[in-house]
N, CA, C and O atoms as a Maestro MAE file, in Angstrom:
{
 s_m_m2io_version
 :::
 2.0.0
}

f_m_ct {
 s_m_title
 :::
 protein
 m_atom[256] {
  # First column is atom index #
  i_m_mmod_type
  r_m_x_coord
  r_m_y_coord
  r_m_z_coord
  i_m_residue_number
  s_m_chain_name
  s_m_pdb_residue_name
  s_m_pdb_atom_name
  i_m_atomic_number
  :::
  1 25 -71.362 40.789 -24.977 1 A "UNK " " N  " 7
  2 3 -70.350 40.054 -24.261 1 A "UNK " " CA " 6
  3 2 -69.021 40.779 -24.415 1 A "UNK " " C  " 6
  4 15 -68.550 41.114 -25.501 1 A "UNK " " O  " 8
  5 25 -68.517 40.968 -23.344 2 A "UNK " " N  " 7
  6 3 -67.215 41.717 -22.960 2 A "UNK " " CA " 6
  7 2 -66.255 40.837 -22.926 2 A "UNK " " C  " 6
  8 15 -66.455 39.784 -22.320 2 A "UNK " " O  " 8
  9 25 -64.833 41.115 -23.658 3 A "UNK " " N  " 7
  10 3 -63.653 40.058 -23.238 3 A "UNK " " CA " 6
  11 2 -62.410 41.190 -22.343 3 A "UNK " " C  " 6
  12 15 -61.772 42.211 -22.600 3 A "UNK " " O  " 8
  13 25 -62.565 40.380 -21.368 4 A "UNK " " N  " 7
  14 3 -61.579 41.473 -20.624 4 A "UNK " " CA " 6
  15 2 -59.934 41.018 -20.316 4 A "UNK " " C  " 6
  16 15 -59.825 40.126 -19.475 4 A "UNK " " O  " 8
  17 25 -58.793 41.480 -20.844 5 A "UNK " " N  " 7
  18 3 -57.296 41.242 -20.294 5 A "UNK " " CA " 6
  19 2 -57.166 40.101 -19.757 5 A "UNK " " C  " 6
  20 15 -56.468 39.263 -20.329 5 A "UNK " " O  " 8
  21 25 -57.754 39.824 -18.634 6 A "UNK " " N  " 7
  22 3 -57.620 38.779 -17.857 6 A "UNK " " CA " 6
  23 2 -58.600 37.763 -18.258 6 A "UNK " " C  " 6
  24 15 -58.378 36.692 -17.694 6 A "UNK " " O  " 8
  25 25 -59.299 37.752 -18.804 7 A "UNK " " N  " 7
  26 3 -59.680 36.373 -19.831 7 A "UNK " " CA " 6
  27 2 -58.545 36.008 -20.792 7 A "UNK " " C  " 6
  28 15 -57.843 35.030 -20.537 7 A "UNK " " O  " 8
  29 25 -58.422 36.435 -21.422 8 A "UNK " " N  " 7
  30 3 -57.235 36.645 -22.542 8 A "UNK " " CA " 6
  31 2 -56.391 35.592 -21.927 8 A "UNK " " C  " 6
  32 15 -56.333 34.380 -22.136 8 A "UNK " " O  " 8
  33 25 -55.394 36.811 -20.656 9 A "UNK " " N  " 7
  34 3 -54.608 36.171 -20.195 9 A "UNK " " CA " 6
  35 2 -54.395 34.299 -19.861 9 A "UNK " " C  " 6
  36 15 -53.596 33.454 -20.264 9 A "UNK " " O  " 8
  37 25 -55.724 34.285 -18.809 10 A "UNK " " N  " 7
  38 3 -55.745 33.243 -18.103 10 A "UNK " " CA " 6
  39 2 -55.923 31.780 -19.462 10 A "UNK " " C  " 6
  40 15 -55.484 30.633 -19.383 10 A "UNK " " O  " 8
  41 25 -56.619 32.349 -20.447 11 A "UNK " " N  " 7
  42 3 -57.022 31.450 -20.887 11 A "UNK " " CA " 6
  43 2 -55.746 30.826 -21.849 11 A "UNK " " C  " 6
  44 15 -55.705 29.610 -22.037 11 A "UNK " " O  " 8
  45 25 -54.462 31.937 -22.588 12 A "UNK " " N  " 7
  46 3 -53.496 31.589 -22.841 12 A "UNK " " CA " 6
  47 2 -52.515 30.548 -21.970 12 A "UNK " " C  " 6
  48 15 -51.985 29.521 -22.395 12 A "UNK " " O  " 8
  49 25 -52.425 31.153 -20.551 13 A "UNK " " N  " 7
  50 3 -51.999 30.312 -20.011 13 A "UNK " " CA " 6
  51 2 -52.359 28.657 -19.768 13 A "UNK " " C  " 6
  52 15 -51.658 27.650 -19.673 13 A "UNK " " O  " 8
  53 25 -53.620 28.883 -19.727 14 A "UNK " " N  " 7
  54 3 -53.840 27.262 -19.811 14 A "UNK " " CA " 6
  55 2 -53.816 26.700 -21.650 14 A "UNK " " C  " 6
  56 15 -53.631 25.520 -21.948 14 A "UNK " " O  " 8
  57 25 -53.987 27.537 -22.438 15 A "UNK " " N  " 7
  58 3 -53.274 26.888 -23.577 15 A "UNK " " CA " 6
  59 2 -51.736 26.328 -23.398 15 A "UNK " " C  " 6
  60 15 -51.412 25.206 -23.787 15 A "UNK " " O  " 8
  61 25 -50.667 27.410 -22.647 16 A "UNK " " N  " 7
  62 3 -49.576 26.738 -22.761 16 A "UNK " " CA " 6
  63 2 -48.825 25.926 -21.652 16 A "UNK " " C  " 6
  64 15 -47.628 25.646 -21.594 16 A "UNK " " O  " 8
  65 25 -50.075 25.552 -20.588 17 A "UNK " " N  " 7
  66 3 -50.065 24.795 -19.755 17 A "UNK " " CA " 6
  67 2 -50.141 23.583 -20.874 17 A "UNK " " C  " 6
  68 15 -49.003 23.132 -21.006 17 A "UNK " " O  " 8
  69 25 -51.080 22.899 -21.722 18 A "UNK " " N  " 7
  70 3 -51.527 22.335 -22.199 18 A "UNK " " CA " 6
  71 2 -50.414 21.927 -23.265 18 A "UNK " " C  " 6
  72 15 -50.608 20.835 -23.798 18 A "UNK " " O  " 8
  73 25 -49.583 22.444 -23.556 19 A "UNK " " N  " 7
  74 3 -48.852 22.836 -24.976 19 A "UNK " " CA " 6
  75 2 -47.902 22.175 -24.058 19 A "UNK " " C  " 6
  76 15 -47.526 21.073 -24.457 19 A "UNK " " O  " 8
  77 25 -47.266 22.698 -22.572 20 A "UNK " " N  " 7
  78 3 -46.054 22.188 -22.156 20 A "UNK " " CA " 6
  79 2 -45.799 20.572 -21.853 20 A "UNK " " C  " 6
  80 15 -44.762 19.920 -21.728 20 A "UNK " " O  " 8
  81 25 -47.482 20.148 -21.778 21 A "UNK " " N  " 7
  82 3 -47.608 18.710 -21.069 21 A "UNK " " CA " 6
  83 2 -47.209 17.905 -22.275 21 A "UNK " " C  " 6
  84 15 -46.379 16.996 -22.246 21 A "UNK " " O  " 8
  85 25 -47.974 18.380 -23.509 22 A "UNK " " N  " 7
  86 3 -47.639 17.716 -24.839 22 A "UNK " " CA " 6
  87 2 -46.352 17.693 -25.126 22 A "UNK " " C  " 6
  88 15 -45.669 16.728 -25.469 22 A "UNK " " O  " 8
  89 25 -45.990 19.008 -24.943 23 A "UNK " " N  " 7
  90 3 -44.433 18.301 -25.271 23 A "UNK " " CA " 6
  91 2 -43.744 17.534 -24.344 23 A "UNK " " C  " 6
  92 15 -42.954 16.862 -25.006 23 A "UNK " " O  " 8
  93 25 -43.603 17.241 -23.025 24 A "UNK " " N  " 7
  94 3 -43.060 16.546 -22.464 24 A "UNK " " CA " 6
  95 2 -43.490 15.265 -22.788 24 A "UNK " " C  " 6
  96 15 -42.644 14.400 -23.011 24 A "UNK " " O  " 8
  97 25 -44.975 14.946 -22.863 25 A "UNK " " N  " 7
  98 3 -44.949 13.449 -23.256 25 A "UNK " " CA " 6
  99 2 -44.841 12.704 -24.021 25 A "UNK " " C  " 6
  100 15 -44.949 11.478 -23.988 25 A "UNK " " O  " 8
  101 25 -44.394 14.057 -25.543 26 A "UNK " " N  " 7
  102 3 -43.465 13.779 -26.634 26 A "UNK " " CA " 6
  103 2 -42.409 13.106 -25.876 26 A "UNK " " C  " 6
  104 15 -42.182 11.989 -25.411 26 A "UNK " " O  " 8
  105 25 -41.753 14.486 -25.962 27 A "UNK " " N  " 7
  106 3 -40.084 13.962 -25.580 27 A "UNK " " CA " 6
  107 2 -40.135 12.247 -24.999 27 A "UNK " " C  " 6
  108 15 -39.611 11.335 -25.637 27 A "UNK " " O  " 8
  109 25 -40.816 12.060 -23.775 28 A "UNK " " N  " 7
  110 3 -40.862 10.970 -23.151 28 A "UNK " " CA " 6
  111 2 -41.176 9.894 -24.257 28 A "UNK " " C  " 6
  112 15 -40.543 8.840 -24.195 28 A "UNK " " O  " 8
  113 25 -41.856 10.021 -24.999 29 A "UNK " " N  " 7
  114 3 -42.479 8.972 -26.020 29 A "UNK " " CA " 6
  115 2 -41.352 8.628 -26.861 29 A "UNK " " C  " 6
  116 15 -41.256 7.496 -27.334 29 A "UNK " " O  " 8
  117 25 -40.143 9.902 -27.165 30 A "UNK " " N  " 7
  118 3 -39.228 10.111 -28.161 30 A "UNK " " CA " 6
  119 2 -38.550 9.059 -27.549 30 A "UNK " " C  " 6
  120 15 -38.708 8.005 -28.165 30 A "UNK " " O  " 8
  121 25 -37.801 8.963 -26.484 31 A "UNK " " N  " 7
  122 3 -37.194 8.574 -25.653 31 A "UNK " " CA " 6
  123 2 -36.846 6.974 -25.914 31 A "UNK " " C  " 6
  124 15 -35.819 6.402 -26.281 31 A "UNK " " O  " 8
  125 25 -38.185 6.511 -25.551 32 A "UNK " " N  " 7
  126 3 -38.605 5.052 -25.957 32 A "UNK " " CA " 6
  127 2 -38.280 4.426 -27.292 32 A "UNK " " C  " 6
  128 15 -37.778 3.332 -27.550 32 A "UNK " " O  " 8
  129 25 -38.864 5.801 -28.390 33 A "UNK " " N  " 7
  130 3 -38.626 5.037 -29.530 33 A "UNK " " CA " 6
  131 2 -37.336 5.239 -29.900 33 A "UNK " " C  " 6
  132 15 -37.093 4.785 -31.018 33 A "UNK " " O  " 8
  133 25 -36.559 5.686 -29.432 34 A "UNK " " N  " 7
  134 3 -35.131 5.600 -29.586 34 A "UNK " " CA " 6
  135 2 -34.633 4.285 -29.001 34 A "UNK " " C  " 6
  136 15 -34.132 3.288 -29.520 34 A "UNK " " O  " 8
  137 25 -34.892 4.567 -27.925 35 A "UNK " " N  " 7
  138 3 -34.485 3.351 -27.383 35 A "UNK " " CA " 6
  139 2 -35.104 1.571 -28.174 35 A "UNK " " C  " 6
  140 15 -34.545 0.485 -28.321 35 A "UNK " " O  " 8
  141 25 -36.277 2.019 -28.450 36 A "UNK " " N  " 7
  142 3 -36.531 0.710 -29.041 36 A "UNK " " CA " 6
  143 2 -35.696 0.545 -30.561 36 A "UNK " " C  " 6
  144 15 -35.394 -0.577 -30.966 36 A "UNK " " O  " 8
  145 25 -35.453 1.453 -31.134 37 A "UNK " " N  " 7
  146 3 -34.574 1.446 -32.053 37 A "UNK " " CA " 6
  147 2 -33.458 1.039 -32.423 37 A "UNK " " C  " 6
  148 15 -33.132 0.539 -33.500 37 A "UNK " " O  " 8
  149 25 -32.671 1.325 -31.224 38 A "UNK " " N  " 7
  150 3 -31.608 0.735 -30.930 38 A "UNK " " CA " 6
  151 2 -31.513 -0.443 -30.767 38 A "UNK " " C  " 6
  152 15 -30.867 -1.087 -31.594 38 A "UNK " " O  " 8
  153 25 -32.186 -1.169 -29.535 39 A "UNK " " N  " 7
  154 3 -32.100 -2.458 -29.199 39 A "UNK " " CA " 6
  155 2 -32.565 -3.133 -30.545 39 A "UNK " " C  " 6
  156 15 -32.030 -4.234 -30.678 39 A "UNK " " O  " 8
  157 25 -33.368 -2.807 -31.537 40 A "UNK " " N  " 7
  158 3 -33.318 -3.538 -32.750 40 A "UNK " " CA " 6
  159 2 -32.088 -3.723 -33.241 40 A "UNK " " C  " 6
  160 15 -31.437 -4.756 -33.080 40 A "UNK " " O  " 8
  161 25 -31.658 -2.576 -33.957 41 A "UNK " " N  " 7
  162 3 -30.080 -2.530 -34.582 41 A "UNK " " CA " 6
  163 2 -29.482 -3.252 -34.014 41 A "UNK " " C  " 6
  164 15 -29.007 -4.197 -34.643 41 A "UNK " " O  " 8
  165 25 -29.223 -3.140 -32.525 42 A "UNK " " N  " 7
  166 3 -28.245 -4.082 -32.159 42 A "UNK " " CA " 6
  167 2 -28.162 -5.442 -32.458 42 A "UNK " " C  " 6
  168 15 -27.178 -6.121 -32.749 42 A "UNK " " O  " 8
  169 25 -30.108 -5.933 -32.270 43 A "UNK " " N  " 7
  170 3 -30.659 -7.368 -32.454 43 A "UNK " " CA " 6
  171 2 -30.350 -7.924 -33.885 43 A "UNK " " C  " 6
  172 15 -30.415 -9.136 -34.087 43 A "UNK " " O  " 8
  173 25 -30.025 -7.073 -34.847 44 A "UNK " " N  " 7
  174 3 -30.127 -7.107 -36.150 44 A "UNK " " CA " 6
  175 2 -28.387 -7.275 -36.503 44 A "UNK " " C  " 6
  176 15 -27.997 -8.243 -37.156 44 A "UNK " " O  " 8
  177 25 -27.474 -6.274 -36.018 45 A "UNK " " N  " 7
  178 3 -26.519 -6.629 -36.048 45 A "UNK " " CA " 6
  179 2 -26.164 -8.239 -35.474 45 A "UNK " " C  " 6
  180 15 -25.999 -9.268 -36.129 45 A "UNK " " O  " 8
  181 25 -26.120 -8.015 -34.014 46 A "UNK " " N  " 7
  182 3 -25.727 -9.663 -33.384 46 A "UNK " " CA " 6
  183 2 -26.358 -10.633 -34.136 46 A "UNK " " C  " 6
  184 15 -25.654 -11.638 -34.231 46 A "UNK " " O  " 8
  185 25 -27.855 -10.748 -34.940 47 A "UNK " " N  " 7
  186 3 -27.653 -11.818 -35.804 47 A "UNK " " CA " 6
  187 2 -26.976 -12.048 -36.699 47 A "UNK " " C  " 6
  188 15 -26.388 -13.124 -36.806 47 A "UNK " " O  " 8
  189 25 -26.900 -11.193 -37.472 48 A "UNK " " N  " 7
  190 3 -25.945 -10.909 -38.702 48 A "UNK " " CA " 6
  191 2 -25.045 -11.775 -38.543 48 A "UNK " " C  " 6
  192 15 -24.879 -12.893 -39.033 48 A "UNK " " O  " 8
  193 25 -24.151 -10.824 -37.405 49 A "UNK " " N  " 7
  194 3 -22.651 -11.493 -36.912 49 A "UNK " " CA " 6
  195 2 -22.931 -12.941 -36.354 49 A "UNK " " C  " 6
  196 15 -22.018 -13.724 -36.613 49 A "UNK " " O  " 8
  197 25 -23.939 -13.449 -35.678 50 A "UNK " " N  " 7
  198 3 -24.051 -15.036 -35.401 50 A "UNK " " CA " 6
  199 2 -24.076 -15.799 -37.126 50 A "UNK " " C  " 6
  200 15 -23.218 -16.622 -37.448 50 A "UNK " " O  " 8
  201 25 -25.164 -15.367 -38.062 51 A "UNK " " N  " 7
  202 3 -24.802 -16.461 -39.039 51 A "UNK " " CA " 6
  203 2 -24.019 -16.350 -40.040 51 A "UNK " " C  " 6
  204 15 -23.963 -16.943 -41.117 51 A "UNK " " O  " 8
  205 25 -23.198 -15.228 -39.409 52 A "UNK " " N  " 7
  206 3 -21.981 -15.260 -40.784 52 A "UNK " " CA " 6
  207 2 -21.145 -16.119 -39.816 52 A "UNK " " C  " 6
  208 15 -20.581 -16.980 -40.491 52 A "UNK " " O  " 8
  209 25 -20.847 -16.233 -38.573 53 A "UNK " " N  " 7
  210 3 -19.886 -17.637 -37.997 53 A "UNK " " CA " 6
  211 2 -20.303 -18.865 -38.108 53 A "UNK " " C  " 6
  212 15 -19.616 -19.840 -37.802 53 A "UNK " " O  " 8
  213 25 -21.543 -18.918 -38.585 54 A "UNK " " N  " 7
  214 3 -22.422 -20.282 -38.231 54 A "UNK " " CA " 6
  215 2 -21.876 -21.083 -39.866 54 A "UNK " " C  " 6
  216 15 -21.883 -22.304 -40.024 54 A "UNK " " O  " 8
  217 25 -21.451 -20.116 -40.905 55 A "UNK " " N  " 7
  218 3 -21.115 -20.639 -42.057 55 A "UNK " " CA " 6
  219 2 -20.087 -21.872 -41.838 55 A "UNK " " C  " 6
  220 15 -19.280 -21.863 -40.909 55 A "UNK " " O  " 8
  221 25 -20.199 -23.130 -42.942 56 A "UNK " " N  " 7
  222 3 -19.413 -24.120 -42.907 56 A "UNK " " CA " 6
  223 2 -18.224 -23.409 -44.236 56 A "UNK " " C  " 6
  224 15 -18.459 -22.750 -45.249 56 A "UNK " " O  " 8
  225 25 -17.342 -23.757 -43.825 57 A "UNK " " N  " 7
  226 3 -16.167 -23.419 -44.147 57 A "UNK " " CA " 6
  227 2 -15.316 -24.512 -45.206 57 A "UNK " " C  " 6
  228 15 -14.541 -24.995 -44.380 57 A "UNK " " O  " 8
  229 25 -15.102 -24.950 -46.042 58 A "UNK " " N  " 7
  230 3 -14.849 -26.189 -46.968 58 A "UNK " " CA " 6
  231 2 -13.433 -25.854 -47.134 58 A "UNK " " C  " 6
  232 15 -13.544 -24.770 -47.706 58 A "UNK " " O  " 8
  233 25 -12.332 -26.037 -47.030 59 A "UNK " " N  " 7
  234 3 -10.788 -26.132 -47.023 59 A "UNK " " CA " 6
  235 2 -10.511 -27.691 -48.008 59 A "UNK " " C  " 6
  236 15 -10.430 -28.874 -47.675 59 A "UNK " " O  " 8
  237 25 -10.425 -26.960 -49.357 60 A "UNK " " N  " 7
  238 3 -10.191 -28.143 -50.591 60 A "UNK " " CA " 6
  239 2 -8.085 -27.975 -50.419 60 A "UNK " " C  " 6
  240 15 -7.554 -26.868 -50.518 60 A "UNK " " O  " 8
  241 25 -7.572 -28.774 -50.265 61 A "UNK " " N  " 7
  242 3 -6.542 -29.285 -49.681 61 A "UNK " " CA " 6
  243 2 -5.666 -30.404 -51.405 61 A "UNK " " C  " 6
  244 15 -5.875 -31.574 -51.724 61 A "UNK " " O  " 8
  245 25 -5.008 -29.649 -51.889 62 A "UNK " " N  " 7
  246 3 -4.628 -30.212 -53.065 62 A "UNK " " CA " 6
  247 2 -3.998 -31.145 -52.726 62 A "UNK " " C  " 6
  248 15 -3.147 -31.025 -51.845 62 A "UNK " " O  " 8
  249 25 -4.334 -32.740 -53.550 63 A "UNK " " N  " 7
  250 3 -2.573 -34.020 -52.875 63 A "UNK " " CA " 6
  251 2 -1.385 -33.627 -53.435 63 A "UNK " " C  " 6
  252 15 -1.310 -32.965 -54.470 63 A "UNK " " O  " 8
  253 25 -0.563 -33.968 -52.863 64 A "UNK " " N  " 7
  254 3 0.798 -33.952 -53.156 64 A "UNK " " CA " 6
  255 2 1.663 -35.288 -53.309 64 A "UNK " " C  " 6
  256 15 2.865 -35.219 -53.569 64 A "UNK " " O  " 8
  :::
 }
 m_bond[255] {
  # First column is bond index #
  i_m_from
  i_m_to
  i_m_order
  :::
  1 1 2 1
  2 2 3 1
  3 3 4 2
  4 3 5 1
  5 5 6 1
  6 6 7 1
  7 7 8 2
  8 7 9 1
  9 9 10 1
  10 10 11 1
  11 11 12 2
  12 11 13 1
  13 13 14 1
  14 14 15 1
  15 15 16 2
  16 15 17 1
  17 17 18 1
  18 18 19 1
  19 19 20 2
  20 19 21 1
  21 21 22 1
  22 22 23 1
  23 23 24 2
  24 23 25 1
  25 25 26 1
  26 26 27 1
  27 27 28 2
  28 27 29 1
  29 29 30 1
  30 30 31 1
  31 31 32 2
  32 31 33 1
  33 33 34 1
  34 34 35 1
  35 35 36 2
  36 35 37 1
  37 37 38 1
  38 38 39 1
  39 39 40 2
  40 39 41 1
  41 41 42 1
  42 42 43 1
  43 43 44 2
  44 43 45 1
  45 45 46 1
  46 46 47 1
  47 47 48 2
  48 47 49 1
  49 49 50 1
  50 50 51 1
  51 51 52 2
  52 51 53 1
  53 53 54 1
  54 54 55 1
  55 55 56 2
  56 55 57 1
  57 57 58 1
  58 58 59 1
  59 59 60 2
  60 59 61 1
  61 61 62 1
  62 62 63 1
  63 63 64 2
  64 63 65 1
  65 65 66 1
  66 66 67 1
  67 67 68 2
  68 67 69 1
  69 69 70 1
  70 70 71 1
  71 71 72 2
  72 71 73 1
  73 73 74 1
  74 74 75 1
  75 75 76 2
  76 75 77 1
  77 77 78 1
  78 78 79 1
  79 79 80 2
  80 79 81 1
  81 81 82 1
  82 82 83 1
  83 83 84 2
  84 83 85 1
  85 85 86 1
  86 86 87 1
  87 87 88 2
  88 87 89 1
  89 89 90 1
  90 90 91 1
  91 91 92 2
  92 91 93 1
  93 93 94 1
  94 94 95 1
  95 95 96 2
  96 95 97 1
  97 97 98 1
  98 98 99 1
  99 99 100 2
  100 99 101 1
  101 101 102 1
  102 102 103 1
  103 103 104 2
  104 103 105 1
  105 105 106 1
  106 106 107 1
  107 107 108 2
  108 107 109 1
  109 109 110 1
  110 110 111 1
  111 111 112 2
  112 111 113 1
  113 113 114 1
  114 114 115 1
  115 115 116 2
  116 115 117 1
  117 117 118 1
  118 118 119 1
  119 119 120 2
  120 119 121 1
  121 121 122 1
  122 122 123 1
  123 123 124 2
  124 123 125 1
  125 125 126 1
  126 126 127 1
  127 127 128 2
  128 127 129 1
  129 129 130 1
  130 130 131 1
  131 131 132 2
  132 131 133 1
  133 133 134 1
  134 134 135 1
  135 135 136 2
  136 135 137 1
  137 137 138 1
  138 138 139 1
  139 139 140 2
  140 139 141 1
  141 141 142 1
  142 142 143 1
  143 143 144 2
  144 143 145 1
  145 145 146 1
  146 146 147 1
  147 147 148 2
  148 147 149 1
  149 149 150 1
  150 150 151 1
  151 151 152 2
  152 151 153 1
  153 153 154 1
  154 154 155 1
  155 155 156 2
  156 155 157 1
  157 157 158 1
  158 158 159 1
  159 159 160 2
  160 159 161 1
  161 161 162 1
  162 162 163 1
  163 163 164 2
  164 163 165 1
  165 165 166 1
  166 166 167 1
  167 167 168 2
  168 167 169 1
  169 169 170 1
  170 170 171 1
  171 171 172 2
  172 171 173 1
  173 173 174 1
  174 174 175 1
  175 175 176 2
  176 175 177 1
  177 177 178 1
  178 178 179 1
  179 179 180 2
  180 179 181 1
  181 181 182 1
  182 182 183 1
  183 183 184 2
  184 183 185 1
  185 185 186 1
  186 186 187 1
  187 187 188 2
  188 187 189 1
  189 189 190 1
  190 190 191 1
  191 191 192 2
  192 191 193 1
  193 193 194 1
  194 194 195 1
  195 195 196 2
  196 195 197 1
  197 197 198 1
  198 198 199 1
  199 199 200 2
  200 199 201 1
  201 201 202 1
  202 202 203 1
  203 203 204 2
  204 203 205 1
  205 205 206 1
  206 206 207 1
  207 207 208 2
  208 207 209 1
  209 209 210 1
  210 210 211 1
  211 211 212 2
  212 211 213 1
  213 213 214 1
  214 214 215 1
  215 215 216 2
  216 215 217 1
  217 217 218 1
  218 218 219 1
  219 219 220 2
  220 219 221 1
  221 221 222 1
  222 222 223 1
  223 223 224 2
  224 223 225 1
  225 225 226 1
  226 226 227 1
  227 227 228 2
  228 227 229 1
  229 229 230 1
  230 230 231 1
  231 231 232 2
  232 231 233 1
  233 233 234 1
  234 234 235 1
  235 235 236 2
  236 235 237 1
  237 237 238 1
  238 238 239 1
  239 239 240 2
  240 239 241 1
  241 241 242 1
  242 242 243 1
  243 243 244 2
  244 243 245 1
  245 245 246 1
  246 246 247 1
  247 247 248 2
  248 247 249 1
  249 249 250 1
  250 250 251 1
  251 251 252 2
  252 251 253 1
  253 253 254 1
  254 254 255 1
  255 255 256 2
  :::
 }
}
C-alpha cells in the first residue's frame, strides 16, 4: 500500500475542516455560558439588594 501527497493532503484538510467546526461550536457554546453567567450574578445581586431593603428597621427614640 502506497500513500501518495495527495492522500496526505486531502485527508489533513478534512482533519482541519473538522477542527474548525469544533471550534466554532465552542466559541458558540462559550457564548451562552457567559451569558448564563451573568444573568445569574445579576439574579444574585438584585436579590441581595431586595432583602437588605426588606430589613425592619427599629428607631429606639429616648423620652425626654
Amino acid at each position: 500500500m502506497t500513500i501518495h501527497r495527495d492522500d496526505l493532503e486531502s485527508k489533513l484538510r478534512e482533519i482541519e475542516t473538522v477542527v474548525d467546526d469544533t471550534q466554532q461550536e465552542a466559541r458558540n457554546m462559550s457564548k451562552w455560558v457567559i451569558a448564563g453567567v451573568v444573568v445569574l450574578v445579576v439574579g444574585v445581586v438584585a436579590y441581595r439588594m431586595w432583602k437588605r431593603s426588606q430589613r425592619v428597621q427599629v428607631i429606639v427614640v429616648a423620652p425626654q
